[in-house]
mmCIF file of the N, C-alpha and C atoms, coordinates in Angstrom:
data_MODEL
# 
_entry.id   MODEL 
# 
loop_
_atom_site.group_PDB 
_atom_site.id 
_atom_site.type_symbol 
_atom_site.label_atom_id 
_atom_site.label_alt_id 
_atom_site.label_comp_id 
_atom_site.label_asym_id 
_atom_site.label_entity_id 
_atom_site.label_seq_id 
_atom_site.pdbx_PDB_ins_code 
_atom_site.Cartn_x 
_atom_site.Cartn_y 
_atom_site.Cartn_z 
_atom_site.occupancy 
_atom_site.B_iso_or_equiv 
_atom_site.pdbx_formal_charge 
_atom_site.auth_seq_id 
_atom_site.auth_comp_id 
_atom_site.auth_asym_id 
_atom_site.auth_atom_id 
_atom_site.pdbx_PDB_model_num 
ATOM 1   N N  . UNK A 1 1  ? 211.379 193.651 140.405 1.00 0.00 ? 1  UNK A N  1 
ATOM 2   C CA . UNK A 1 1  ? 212.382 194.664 140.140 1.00 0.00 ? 1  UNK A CA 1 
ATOM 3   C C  . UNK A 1 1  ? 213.235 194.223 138.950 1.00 0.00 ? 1  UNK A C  1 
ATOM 4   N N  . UNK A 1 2  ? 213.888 195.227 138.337 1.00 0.00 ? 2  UNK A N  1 
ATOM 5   C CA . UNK A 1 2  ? 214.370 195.124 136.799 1.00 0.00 ? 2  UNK A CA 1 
ATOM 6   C C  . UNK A 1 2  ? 215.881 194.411 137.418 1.00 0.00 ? 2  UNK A C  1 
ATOM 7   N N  . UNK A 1 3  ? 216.490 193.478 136.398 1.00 0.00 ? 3  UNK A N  1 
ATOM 8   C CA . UNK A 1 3  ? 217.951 193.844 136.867 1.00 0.00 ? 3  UNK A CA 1 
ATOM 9   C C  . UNK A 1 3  ? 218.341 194.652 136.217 1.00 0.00 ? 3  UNK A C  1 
ATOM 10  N N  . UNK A 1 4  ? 218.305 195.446 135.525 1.00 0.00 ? 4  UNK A N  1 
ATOM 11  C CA . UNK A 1 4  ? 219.002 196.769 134.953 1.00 0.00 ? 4  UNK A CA 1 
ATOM 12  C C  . UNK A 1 4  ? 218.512 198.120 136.487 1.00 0.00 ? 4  UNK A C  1 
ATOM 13  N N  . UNK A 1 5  ? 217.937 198.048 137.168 1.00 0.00 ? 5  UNK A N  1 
ATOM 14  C CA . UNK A 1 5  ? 217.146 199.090 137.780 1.00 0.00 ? 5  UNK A CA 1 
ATOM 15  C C  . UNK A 1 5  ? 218.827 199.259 138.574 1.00 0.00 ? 5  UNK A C  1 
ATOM 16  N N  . UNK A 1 6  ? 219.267 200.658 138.995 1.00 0.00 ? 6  UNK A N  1 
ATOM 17  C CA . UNK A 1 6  ? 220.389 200.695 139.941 1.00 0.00 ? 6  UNK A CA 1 
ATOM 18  C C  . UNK A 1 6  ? 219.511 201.509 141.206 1.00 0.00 ? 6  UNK A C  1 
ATOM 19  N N  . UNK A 1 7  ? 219.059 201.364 142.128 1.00 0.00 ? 7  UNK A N  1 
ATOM 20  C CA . UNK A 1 7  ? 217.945 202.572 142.834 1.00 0.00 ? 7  UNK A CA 1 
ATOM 21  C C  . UNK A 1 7  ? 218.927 203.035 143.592 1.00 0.00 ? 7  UNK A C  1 
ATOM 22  N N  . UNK A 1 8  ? 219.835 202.481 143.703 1.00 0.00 ? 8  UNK A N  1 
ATOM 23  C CA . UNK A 1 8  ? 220.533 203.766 145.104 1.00 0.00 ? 8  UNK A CA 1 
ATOM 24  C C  . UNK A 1 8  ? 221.886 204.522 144.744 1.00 0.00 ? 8  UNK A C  1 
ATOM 25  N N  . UNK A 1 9  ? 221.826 204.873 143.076 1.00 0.00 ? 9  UNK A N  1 
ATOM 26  C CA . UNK A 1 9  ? 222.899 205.169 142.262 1.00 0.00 ? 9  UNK A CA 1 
ATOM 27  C C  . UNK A 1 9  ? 222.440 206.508 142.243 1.00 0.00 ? 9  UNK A C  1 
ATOM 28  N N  . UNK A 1 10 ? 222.902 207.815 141.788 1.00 0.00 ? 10 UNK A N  1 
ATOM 29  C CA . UNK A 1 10 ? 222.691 209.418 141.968 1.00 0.00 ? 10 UNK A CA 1 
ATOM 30  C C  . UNK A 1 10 ? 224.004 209.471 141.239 1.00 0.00 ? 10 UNK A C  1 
ATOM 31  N N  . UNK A 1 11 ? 223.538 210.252 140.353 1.00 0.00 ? 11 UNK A N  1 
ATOM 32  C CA . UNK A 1 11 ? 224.751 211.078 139.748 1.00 0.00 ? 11 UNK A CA 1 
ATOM 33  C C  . UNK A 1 11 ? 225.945 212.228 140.318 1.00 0.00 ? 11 UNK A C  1 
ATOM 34  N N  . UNK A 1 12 ? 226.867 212.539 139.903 1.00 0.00 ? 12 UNK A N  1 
ATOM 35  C CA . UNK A 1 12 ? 227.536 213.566 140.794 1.00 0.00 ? 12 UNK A CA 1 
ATOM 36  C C  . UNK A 1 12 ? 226.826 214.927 140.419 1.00 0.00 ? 12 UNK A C  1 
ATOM 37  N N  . UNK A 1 13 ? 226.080 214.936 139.334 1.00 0.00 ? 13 UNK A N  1 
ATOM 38  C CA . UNK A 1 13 ? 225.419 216.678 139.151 1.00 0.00 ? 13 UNK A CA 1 
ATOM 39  C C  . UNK A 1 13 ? 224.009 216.532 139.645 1.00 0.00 ? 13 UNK A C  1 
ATOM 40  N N  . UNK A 1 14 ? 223.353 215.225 139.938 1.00 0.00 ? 14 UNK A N  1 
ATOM 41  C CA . UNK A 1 14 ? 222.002 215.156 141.055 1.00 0.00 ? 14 UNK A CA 1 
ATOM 42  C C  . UNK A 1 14 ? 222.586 215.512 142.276 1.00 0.00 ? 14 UNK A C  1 
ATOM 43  N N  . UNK A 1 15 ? 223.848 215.086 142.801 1.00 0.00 ? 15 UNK A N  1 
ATOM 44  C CA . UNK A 1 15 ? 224.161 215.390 144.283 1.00 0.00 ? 15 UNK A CA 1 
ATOM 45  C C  . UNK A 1 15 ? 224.500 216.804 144.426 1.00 0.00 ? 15 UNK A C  1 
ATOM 46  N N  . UNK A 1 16 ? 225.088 216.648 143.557 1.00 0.00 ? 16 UNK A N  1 
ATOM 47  C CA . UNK A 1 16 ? 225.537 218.699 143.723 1.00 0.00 ? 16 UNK A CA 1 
ATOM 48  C C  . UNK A 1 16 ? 224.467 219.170 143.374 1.00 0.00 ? 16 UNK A C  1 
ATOM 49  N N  . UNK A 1 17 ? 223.377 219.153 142.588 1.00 0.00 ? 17 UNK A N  1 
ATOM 50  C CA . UNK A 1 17 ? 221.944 220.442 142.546 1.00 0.00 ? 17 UNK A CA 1 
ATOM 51  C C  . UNK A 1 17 ? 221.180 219.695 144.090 1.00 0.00 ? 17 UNK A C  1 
ATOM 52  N N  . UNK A 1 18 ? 221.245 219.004 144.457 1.00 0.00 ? 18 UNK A N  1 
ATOM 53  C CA . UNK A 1 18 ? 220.762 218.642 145.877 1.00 0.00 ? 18 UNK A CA 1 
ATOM 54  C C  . UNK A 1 18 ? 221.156 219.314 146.541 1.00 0.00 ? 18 UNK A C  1 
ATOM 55  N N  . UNK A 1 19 ? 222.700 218.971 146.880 1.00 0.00 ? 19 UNK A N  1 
ATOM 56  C CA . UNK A 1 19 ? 223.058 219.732 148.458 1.00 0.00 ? 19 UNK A CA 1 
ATOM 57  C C  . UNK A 1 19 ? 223.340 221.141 148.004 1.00 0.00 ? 19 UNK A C  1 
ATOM 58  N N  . UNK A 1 20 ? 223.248 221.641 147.134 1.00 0.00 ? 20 UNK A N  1 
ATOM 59  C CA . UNK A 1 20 ? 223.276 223.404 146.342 1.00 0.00 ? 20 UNK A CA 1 
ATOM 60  C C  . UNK A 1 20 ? 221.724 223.799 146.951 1.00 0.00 ? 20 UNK A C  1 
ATOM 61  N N  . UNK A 1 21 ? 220.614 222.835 146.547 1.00 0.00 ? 21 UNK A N  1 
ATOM 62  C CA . UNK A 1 21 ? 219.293 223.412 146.887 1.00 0.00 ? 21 UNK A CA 1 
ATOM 63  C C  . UNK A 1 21 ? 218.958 223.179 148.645 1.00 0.00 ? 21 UNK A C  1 
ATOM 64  N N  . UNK A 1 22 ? 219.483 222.074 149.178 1.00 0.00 ? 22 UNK A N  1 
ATOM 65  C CA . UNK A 1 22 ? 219.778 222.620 150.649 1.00 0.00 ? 22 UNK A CA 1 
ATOM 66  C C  . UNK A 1 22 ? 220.178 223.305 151.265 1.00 0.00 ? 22 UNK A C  1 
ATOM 67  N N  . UNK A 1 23 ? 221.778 223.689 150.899 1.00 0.00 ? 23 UNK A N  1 
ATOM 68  C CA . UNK A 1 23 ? 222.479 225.408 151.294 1.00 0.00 ? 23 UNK A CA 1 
ATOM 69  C C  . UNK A 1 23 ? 221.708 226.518 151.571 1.00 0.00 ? 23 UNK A C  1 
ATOM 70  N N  . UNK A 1 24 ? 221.167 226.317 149.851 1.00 0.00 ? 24 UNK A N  1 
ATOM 71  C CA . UNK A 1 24 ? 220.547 227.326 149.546 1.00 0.00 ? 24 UNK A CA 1 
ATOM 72  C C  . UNK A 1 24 ? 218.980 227.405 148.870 1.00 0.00 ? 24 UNK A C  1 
ATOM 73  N N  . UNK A 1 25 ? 218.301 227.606 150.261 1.00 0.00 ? 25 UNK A N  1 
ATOM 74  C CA . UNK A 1 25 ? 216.314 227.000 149.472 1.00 0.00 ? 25 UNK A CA 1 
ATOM 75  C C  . UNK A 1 25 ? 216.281 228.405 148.927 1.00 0.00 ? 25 UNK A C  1 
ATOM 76  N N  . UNK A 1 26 ? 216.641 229.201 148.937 1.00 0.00 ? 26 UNK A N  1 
ATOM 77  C CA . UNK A 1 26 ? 215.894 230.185 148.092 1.00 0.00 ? 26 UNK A CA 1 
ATOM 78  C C  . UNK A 1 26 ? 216.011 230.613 146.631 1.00 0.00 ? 26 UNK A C  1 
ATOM 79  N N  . UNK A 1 27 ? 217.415 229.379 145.719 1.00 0.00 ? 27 UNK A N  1 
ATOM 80  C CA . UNK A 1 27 ? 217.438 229.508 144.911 1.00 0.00 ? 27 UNK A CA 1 
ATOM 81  C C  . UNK A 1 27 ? 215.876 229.128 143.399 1.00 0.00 ? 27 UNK A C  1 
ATOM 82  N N  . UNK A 1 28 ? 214.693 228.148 144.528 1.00 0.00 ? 28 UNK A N  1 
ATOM 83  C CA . UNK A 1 28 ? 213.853 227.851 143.418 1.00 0.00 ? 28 UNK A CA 1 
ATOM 84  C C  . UNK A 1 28 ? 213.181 229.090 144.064 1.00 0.00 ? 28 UNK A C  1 
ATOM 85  N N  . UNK A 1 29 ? 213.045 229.881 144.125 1.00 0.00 ? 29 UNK A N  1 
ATOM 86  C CA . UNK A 1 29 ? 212.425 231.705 144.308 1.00 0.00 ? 29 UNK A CA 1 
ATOM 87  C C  . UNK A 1 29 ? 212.997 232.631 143.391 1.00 0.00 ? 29 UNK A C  1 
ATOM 88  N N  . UNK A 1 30 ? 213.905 232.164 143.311 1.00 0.00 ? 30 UNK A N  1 
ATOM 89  C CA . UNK A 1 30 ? 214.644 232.806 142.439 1.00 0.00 ? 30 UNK A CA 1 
ATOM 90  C C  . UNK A 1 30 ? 214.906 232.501 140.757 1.00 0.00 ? 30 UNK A C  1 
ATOM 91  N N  . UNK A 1 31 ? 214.479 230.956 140.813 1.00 0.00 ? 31 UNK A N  1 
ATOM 92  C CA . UNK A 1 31 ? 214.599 230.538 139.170 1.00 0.00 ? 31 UNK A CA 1 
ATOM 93  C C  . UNK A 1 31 ? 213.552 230.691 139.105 1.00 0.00 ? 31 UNK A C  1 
ATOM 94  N N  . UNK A 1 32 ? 212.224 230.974 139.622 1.00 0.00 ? 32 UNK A N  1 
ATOM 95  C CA . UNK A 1 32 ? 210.759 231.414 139.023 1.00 0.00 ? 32 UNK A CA 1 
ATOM 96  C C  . UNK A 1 32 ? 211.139 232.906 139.168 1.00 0.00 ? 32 UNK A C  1 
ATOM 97  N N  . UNK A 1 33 ? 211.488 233.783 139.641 1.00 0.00 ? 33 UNK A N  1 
ATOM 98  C CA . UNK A 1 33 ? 211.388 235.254 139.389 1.00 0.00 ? 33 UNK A CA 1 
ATOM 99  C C  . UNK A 1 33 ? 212.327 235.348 137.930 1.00 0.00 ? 33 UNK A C  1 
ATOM 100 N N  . UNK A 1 34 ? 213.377 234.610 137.606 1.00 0.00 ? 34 UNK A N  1 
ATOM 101 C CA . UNK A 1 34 ? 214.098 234.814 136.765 1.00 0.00 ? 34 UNK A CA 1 
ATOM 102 C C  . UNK A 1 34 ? 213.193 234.951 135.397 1.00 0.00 ? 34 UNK A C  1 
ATOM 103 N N  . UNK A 1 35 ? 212.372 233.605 135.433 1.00 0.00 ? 35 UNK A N  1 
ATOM 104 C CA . UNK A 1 35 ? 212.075 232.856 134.501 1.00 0.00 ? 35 UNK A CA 1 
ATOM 105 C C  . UNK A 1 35 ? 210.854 233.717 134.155 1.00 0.00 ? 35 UNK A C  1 
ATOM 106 N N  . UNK A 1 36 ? 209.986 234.435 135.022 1.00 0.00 ? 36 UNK A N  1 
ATOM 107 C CA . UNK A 1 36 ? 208.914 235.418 134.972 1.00 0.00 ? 36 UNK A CA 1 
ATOM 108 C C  . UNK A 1 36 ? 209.365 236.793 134.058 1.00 0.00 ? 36 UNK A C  1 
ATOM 109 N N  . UNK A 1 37 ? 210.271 236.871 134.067 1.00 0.00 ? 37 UNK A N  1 
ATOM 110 C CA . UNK A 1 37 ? 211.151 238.653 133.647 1.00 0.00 ? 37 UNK A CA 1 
ATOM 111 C C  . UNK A 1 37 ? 210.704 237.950 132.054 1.00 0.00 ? 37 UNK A C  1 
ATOM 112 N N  . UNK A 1 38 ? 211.504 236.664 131.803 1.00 0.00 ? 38 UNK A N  1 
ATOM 113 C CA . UNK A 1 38 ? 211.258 236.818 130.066 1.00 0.00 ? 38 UNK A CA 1 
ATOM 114 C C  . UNK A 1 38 ? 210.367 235.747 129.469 1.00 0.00 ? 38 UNK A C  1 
ATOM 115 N N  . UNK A 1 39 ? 209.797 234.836 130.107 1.00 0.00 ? 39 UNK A N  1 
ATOM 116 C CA . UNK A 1 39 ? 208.866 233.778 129.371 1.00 0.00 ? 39 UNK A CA 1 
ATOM 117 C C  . UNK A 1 39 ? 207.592 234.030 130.147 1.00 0.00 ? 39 UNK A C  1 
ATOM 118 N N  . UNK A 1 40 ? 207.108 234.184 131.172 1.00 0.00 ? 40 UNK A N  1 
ATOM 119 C CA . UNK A 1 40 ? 206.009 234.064 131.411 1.00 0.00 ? 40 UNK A CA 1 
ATOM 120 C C  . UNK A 1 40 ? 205.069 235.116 131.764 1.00 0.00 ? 40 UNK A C  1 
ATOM 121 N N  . UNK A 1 41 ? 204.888 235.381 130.358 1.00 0.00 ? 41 UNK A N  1 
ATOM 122 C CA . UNK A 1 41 ? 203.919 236.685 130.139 1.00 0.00 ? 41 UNK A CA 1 
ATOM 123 C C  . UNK A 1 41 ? 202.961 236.666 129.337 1.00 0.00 ? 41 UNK A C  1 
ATOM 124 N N  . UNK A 1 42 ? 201.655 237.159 129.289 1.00 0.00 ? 42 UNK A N  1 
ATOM 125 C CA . UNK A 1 42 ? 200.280 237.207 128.526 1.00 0.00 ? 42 UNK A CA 1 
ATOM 126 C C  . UNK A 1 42 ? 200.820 237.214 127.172 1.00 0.00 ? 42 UNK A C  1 
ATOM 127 N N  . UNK A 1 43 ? 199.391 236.602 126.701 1.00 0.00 ? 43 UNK A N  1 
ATOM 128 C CA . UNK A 1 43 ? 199.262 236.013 125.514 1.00 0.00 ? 43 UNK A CA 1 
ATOM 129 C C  . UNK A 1 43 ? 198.108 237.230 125.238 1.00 0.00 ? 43 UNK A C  1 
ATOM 130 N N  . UNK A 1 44 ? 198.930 238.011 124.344 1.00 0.00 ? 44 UNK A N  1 
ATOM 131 C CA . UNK A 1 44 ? 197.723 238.753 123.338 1.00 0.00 ? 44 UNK A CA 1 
ATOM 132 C C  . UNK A 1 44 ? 197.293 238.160 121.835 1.00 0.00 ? 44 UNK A C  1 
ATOM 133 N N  . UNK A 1 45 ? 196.127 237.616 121.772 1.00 0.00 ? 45 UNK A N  1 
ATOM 134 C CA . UNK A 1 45 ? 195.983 236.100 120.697 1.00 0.00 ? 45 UNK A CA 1 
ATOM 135 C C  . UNK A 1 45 ? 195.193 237.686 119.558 1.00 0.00 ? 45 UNK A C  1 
ATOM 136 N N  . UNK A 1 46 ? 194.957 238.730 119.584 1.00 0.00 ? 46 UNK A N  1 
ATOM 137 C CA . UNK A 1 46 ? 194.752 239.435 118.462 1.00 0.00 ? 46 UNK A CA 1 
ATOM 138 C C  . UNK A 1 46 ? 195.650 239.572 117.797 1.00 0.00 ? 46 UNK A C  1 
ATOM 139 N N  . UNK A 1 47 ? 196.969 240.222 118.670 1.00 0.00 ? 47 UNK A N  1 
ATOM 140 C CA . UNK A 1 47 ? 198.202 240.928 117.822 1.00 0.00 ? 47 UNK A CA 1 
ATOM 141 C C  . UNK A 1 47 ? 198.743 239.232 117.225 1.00 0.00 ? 47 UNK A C  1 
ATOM 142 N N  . UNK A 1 48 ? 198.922 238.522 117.743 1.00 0.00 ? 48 UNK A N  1 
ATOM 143 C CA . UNK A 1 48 ? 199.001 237.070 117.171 1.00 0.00 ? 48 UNK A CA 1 
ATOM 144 C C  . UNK A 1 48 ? 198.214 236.562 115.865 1.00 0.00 ? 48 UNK A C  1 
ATOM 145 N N  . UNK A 1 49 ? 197.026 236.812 116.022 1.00 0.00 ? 49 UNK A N  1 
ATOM 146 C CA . UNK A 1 49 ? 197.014 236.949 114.331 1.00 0.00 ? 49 UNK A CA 1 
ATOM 147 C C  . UNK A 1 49 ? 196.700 237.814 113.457 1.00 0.00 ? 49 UNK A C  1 
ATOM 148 N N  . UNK A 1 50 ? 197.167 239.156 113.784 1.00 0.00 ? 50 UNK A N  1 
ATOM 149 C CA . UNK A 1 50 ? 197.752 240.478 113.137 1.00 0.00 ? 50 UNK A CA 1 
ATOM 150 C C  . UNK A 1 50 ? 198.843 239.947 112.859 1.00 0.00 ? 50 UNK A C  1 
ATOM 151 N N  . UNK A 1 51 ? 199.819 238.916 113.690 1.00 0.00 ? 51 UNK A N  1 
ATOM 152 C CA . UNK A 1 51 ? 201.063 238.923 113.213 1.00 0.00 ? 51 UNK A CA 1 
ATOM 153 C C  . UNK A 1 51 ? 201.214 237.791 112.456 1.00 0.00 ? 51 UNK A C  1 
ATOM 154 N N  . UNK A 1 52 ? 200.215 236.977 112.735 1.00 0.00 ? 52 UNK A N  1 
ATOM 155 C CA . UNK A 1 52 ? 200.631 235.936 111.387 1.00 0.00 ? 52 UNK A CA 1 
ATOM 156 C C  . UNK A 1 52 ? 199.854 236.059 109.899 1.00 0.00 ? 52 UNK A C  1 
ATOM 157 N N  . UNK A 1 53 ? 198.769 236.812 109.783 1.00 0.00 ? 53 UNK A N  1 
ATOM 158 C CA . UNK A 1 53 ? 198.658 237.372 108.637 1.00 0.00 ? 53 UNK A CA 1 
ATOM 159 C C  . UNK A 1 53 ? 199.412 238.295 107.995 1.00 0.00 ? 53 UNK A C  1 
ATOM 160 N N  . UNK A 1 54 ? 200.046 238.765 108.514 1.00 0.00 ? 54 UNK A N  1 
ATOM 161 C CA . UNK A 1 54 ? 201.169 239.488 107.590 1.00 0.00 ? 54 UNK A CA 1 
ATOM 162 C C  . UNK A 1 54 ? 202.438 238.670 107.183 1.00 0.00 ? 54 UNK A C  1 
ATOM 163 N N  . UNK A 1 55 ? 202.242 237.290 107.518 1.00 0.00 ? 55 UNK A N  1 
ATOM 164 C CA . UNK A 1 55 ? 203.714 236.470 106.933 1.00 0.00 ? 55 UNK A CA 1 
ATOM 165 C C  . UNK A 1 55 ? 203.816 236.532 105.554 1.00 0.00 ? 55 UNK A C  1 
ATOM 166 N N  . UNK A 1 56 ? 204.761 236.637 104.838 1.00 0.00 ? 56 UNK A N  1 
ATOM 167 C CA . UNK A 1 56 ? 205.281 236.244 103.466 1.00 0.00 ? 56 UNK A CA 1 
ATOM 168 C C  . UNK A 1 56 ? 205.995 234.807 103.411 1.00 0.00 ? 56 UNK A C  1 
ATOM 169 N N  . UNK A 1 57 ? 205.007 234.367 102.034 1.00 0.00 ? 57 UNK A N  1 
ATOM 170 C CA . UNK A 1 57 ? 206.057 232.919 102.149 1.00 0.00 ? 57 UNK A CA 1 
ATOM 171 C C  . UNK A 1 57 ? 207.261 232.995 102.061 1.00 0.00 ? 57 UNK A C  1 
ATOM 172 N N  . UNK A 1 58 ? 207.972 232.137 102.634 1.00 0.00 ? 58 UNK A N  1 
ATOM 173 C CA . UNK A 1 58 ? 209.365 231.721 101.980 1.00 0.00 ? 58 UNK A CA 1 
ATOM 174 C C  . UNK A 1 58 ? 209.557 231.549 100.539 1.00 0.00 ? 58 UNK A C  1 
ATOM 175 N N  . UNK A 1 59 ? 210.691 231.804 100.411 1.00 0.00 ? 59 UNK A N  1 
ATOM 176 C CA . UNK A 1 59 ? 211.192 231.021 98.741  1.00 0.00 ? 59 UNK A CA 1 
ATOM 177 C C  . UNK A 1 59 ? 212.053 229.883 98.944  1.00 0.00 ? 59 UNK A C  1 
ATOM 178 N N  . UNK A 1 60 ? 212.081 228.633 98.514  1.00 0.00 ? 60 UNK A N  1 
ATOM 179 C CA . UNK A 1 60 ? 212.806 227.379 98.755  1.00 0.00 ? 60 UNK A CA 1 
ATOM 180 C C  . UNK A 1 60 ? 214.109 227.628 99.118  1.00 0.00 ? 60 UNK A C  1 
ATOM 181 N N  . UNK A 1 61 ? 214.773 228.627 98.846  1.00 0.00 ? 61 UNK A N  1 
ATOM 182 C CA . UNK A 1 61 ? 216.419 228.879 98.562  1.00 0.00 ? 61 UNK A CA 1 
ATOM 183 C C  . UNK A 1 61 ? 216.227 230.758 99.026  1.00 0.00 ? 61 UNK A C  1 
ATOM 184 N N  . UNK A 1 62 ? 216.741 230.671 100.406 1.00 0.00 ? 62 UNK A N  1 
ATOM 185 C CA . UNK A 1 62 ? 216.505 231.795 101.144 1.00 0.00 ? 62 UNK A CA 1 
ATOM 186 C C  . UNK A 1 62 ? 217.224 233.064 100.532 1.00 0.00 ? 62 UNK A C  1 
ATOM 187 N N  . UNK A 1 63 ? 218.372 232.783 100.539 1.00 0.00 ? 63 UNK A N  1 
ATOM 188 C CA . UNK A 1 63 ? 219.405 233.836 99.566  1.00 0.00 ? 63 UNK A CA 1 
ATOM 189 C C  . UNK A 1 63 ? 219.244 234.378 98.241  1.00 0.00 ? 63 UNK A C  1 
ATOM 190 N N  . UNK A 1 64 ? 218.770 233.423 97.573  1.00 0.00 ? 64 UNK A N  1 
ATOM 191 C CA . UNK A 1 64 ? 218.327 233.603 95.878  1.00 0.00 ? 64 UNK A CA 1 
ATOM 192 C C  . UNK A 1 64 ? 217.595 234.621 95.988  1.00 0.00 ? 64 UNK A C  1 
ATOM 193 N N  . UNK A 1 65 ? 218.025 236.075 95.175  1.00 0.00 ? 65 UNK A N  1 
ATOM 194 C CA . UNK A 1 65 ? 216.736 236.851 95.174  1.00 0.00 ? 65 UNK A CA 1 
ATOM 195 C C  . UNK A 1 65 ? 216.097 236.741 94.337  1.00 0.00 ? 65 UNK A C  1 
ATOM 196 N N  . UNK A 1 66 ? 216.390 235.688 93.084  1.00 0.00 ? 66 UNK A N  1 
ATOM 197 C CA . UNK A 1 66 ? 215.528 235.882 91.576  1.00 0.00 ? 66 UNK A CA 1 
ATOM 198 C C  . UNK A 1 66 ? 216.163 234.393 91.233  1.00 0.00 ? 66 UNK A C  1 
ATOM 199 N N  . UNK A 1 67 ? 214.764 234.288 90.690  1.00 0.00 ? 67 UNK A N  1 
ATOM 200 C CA . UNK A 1 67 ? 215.643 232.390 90.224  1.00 0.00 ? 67 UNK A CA 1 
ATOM 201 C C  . UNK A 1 67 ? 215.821 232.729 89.061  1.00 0.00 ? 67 UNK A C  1 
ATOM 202 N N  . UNK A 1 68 ? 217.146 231.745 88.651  1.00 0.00 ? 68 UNK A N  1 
ATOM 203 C CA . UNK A 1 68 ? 217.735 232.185 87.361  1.00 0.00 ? 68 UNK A CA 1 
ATOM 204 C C  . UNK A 1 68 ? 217.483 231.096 86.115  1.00 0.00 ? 68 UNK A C  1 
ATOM 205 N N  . UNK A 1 69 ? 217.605 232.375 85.338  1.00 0.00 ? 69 UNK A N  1 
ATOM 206 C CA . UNK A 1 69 ? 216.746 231.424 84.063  1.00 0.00 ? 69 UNK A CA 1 
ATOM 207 C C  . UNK A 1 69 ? 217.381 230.501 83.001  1.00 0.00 ? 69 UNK A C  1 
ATOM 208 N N  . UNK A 1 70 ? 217.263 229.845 82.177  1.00 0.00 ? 70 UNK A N  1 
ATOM 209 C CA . UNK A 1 70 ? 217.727 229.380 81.760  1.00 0.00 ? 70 UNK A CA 1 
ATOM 210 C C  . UNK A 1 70 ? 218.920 230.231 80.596  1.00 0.00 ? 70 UNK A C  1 
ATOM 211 N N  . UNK A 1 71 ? 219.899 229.591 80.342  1.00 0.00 ? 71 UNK A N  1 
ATOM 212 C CA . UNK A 1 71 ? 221.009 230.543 79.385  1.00 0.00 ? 71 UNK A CA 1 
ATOM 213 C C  . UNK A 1 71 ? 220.978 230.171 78.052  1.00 0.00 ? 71 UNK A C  1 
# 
């Protein structure tokens, strides 16, 4: 065992999402339904590269609409 190792140390925001997820078990039902509404949805890989063939490069200096010439 390390001496740096502390094993029976817990933070105060590990203890509170602990006894929060004991109260209450139905909150991990609820962070997967959440999480389903906006990230975990099909992958349409055509429109994906419909959409990356239509990129335009950047220009080094986003704002510049015309590089300026010499005076």
């Amino acid at each position: 065992m390390s001496i740096f190792a502390r094993p029976h140390y817990m933070s105060d925001a590990t203890l509170f999402l602990n006894q929060l997820k004991k109260e209450h078990p139905e909150l991990d039902a609820q962070q997967v339904a959440g999480r389903a509404l906006l990230w975990d949805k099909p992958v349409d890989r055509t429109l994906w590269q419909d959409f990356n063939a239509g990129e335009v490069e950047q220009q080094p200096y986003v704002y510049q609409t015309a590089p300026i010439k010499n005076l």
